[in-house]
C-alpha positions as a Python dict, from the first residue, in 0.01 Angstrom:
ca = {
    (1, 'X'): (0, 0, 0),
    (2, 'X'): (-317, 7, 215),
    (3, 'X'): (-607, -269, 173),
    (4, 'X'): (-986, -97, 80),
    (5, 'X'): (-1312, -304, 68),
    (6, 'X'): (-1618, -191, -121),
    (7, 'X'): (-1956, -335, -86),
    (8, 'X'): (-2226, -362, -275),
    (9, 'X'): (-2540, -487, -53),
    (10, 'X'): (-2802, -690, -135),
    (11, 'X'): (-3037, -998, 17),
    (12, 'X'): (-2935, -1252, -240),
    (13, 'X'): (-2576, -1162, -321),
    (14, 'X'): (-2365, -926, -174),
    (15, 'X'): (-2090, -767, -370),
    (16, 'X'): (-1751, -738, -245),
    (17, 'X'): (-1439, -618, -406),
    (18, 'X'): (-1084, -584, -217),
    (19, 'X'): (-815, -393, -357),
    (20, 'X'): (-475, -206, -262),
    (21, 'X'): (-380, 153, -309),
    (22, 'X'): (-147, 400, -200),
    (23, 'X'): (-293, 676, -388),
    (24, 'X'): (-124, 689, -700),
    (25, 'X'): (-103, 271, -780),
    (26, 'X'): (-445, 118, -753),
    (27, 'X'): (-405, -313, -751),
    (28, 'X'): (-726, -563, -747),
    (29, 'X'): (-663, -802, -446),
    (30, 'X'): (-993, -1012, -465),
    (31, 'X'): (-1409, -1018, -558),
    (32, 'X'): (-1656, -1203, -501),
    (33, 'X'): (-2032, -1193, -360),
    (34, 'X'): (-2177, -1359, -36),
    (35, 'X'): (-2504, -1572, -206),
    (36, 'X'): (-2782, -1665, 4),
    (37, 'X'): (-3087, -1849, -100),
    (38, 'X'): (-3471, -1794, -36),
    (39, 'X'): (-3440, -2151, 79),
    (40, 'X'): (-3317, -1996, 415),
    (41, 'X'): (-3527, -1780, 647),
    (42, 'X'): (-3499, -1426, 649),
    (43, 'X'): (-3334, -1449, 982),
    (44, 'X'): (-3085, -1715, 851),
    (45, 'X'): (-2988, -1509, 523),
    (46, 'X'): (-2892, -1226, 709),
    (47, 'X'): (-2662, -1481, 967),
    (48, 'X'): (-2470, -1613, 669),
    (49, 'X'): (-2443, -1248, 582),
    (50, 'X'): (-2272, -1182, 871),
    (51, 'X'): (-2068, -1446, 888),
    (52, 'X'): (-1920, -1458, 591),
    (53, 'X'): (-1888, -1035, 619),
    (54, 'X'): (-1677, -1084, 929),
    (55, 'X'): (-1438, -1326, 752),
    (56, 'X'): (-1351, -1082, 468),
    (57, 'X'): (-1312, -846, 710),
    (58, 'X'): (-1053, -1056, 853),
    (59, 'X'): (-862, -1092, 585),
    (60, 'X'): (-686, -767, 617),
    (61, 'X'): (-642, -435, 810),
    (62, 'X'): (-846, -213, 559),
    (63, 'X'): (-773, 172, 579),
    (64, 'X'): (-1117, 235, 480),
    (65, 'X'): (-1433, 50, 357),
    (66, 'X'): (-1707, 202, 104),
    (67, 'X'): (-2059, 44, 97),
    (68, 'X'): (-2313, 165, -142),
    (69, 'X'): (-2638, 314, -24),
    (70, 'X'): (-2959, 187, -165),
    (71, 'X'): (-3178, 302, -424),
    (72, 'X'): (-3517, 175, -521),
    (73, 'X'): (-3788, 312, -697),
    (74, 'X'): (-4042, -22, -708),
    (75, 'X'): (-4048, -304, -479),
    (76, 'X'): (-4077, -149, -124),
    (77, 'X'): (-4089, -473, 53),
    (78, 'X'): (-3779, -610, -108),
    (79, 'X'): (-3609, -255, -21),
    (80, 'X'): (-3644, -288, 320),
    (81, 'X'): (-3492, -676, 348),
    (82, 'X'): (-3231, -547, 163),
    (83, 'X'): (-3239, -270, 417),
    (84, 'X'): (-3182, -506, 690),
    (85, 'X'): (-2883, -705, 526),
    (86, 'X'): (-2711, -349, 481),
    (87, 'X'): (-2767, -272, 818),
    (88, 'X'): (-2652, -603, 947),
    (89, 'X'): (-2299, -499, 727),
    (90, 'X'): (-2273, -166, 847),
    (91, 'X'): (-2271, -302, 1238),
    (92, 'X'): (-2010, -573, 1149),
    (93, 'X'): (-1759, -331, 948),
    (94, 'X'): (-1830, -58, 1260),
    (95, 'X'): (-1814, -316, 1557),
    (96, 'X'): (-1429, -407, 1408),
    (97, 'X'): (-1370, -16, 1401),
    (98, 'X'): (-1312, 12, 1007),
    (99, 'X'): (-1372, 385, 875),
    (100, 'X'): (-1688, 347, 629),
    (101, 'X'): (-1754, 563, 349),
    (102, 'X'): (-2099, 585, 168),
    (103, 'X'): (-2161, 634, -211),
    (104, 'X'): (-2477, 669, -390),
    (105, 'X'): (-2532, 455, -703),
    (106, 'X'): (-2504, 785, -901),
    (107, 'X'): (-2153, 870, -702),
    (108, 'X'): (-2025, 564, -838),
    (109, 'X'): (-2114, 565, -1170),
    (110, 'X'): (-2012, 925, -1207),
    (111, 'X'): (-1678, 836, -1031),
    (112, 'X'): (-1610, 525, -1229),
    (113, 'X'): (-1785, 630, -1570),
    (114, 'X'): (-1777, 983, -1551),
    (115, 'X'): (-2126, 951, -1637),
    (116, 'X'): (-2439, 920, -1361),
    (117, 'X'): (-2634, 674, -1620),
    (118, 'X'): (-2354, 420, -1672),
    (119, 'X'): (-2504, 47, -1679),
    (120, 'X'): (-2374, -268, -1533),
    (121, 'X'): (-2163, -330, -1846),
    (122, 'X'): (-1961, 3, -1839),
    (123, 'X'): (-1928, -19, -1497),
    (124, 'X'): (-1761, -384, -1537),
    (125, 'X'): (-1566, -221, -1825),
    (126, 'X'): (-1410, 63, -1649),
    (127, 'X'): (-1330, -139, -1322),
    (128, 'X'): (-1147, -340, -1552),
    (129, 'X'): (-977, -118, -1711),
    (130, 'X'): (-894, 131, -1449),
    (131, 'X'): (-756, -196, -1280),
    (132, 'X'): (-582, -358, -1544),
    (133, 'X'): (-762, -653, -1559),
    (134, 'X'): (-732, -923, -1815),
    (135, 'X'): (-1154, -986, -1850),
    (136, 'X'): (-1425, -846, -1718),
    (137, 'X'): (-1492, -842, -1317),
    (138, 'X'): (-1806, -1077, -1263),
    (139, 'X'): (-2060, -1095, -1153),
    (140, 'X'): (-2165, -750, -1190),
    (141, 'X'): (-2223, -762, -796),
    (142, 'X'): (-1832, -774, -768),
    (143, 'X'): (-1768, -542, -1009),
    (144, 'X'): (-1965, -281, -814),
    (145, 'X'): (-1795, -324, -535),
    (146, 'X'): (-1457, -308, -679),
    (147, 'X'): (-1574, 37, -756),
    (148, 'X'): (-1669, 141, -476),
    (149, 'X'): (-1330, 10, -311),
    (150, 'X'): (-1197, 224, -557),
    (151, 'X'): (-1398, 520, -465),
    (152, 'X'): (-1360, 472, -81),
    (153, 'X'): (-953, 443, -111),
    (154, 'X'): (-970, 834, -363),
    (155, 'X'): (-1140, 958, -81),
    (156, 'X'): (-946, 812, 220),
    (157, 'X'): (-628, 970, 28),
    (158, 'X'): (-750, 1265, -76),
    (159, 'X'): (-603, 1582, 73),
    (160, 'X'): (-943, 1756, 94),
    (161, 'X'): (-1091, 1502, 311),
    (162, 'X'): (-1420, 1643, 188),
    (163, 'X'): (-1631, 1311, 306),
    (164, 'X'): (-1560, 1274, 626),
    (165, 'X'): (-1608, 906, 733),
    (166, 'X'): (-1931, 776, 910),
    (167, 'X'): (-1933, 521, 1188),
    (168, 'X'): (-1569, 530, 1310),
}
């Protein structure tokens, strides 16, 4: 079984979710989110970002991560911080050489769901069940990116090869 990392990005917490596949068994491995604090400067946020990014991708030799793009509709000034911290994780997961995949919000919740309007709930639900899990995947952070782990290690395995990855 092969290791897959999905990421959910954000300023404040960062979703990650680590699971194994060989691309018929699908086993959760780990969540969590990176947390930083407005306490911090901008500049320091985005160093514990990296920091802590380069030890999970330590952990193990992943066959493939996924990281969500962003989508906002609103606050421009909080898109483009959040902008920068996904930026700052795509270099780290590219300068260790890890094949990235990219999902919209919509990918995922039509890949998980099977429906492009899922909310955080059903999303938590159907990680949980598609992994077997005895509660819910929290915080909803995680969840995502257990999803998108999910989604990256389908499309590392699949025979198409229809996405081909970015940044390798």
């Amino acid at each position: 079984m092969n290791y897959y990392l999905g990421i959910d990005p954000g300023l404040s917490e960062v979703g990650f979710g680590i699971i194994k596949s060989d691309g018929n068994e699908t086993e959760f491995v780990d969540c969590g989110i990176i947390k930083t604090t407005p306490k911090n400067t901008f500049a320091e946020r985005l160093s514990i970002i990296k920091k802590d990014m380069e030890e999970i991708l330590a952990m193990h030799k992943y066959e493939a991560v996924g990281i969500e793009e962003l989508f906002f509709a609103k606050n421009v000034t909080n898109a483009i911080k959040v902008a920068h911290a996904r930026g700052i994780i795509v270099q780290t997961v590219h300068d260790l050489r890890f094949p990235i995949y990219e999902f919209t919000p919509l990918q995922v919740k039509n890949n998980i769901c099977g429906y492009g309007g899922a909310d955080k709930l059903m999303v938590q639900e159907m990680v949980k069940r598609l992994l077997n899990l005895k509660v819910l995947p929290k915080p909803h952070d995680a969840a995502d990116a257990l999803a998108i782990a999910m989604i990256a290690a389908q499309t590392q395995n699949s025979k198409l090869k229809t996405l081909n990855p970015k940044y390798t």
